[in-house]
Structure formats: C-alpha cells, structure tokens
N, C-alpha and C positions, 0 to 999 in steps of 0.2 A: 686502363682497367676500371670498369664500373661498379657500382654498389651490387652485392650478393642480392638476392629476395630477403634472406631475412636483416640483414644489417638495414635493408632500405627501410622495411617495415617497425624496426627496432629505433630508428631517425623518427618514423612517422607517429609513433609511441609519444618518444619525446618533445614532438611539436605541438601531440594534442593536450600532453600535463601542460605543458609552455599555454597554450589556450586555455585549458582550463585555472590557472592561475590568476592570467588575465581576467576571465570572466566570462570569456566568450563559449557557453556551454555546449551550444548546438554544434559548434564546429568540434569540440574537445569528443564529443560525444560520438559526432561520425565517424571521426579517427579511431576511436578506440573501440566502436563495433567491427570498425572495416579489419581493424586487427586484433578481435579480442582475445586470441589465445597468449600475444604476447603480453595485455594489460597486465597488469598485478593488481592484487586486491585493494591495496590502499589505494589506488588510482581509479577506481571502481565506485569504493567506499565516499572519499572525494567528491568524484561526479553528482552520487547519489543526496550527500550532503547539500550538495550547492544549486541542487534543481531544487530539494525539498525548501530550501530558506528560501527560493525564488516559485513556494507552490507552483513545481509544473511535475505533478504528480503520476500522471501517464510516464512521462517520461523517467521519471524513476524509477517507477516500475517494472517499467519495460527494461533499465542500465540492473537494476537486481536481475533480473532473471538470464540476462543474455550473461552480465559478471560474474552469475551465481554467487551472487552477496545477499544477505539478509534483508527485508524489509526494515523500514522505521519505522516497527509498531508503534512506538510509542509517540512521537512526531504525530501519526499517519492517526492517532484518537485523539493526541490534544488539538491539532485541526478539526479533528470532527467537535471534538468539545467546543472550541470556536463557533463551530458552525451551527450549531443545537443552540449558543447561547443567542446565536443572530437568528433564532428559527429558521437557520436554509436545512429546513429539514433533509430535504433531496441531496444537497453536500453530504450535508452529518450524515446519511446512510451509508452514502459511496467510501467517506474514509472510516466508516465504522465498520463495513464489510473489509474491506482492503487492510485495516488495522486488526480484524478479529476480536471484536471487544467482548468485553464480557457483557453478564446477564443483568449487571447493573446499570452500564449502559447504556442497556436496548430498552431497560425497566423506564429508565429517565425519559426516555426517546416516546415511549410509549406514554407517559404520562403528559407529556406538553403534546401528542399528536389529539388526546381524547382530549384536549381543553377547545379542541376548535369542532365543531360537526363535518365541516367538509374533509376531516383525513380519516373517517371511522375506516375508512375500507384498508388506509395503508396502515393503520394499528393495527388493524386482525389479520394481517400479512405478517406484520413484524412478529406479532405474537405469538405468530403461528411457527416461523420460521426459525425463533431463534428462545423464546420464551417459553414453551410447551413443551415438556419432555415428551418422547415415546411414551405409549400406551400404557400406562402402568402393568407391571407384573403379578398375575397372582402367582400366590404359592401354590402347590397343587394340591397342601392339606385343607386348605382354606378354601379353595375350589368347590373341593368334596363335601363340604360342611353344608356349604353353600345348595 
C-alpha cells in the first residue's frame, strides 16, 4: 500500500520546513510552491524571513504573493535607507517602490539626487511620480469669482 497524493505532498511540506531550517532556501522554497496550498502561513512567513536576512528580494516577493503573506514593509525601506545612505540610488528606488514609502522618503531621495547634476531627469520623475499631488481642486465658488 502506497502513500495517498496528499499525505505524499503533506511529507513534502515537511522536508521543505526540514530545509528550510537547515538553510537551504532554494530548495525549502520549491517544495513549498510545488505544494502551496498545503504550506501554512508561518512556514511562508519563515521563508520570507530568511530570503529578506539573506537580501534575495525577488524572491520574497514572489514567496508573499504566491503564500499570500504580507510584504516586509518595513525591512523592504530600511534596506532602501541602507541603500540611499551608500547612494545606490537605483537600489533605494526599487525597495522604496516595493516598500511604499512615504513622502518623506522620496523628499530625502530627491534631495541627495539634485546634489549631483547628472540625476536632474530621475528627480523630476520622482517628483513627479510620487511628490506632486493631483491637479489641485478649485472650489466652484472661487472659480466664479475668478
């Protein structure tokens, strides 16, 4: 008598916690896509953990989405802060989109890209993108005044 499908897949669960344990995340990771419905969130949570201290970012990203687990916003800006303080402007963008920062800072971001002349085109992208509100509103009394 052989293993069911799912008791097999519920084994293969636990060889990928067992790897990811270990360390071995690539393989913890294939296991537990190739079975994700039986993952559970802490084991998800885990994964996601342990790629972010090992920055492989893609791939966390990708264990959120497929786990439907949360991002680490917060993780996912203090790397970008890291990366703003090394000027890898280009880093610090990608985890400050990925992280959702806020307006302060894209403010910061913007303030170290106008200290050099060759980034003026990616500041007035940024500023455009995430620093400029919509068109301001008029009133419609003010309009008429007008």
């Amino acid at each position: 008598m052989g293993l069911s499908p799912t008791h097999a897949s519920r084994s293969t669960v636990r060889i990928g916690r067992r790897y990811l344990e270990h360390g071995f995340l690539g393989l913890a990771m294939r296991l537990f896509v190739r079975h994700a419905a039986l993952v559970e969130k802490r084991d998800w949570n885990r994964l996601v953990q342990r790629l972010m201290d090992r920055h492989r970012i893609a791939d966390a990203v990708r264990v959120c989405e497929i786990g439907g687990v949360p991002l680490p916003y917060a993780q996912l800006l203090a790397l970008g802060d890291e990366h703003l303080g090394r000027k890898d402007f280009e880093g610090a963008i990608r985890l400050y989109e990925l992280g959702d920062a806020d307006r302060e800072r894209w403010a910061r971001m913007v303030d170290l890209l106008t200290g050099r002349p060759d980034q003026g085109r990616r500041a007035i992208a940024l500023v455009e993108r995430y620093l400029v509100s919509e068109a301001p509103k008029i009133e419609p009394g003010l309009a008429a005044a007008n």
